[in-house]
N, C-alpha and C positions, 0 to 999 in steps of 0.2 A: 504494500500500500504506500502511496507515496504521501511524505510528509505537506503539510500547510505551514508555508514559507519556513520559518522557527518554531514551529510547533511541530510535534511529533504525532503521528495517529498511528492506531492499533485498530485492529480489529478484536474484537470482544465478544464471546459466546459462554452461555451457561445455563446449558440444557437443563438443567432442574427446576428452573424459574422457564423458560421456553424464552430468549433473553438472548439476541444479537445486535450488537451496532458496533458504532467505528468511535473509544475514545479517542479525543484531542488531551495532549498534556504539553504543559509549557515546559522554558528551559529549566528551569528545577526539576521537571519531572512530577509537578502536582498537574490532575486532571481539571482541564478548565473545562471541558464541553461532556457531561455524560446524559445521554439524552434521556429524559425519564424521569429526572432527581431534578429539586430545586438548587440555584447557584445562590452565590454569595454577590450580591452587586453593589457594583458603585455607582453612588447617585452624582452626575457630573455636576449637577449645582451647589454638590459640598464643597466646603472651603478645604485647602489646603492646611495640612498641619501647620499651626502658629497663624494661624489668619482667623479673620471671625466669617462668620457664614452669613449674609445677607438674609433677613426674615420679609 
């Protein structure tokens, strides 16, 4: 499977659950994309560490 640009993908299968798809994981190796499961997101209208957030 070819990888996405810097990001690395897998194929992923587990038959006990009936359960195939293709993770994505970044350069550390944590999986950012498993399709199925909710993600952790970033709200791009938060502030920057050391900054205040605009209400």
């Amino acid at each position: 499977m070819d990888d996405d640009g810097p990001h690395q993908r897998f194929a992923y299968t587990a038959p006990q659950f009936d359960f195939t798809s293709t993770l994505t994981y970044d350069e550390s190796g944590f999986v950012i994309d498993y399709p199925g499961m909710p993600c952790a997101c970033t709200d791009p209208r938060a502030a920057a560490p050391g900054e205040m957030a605009d209400d």
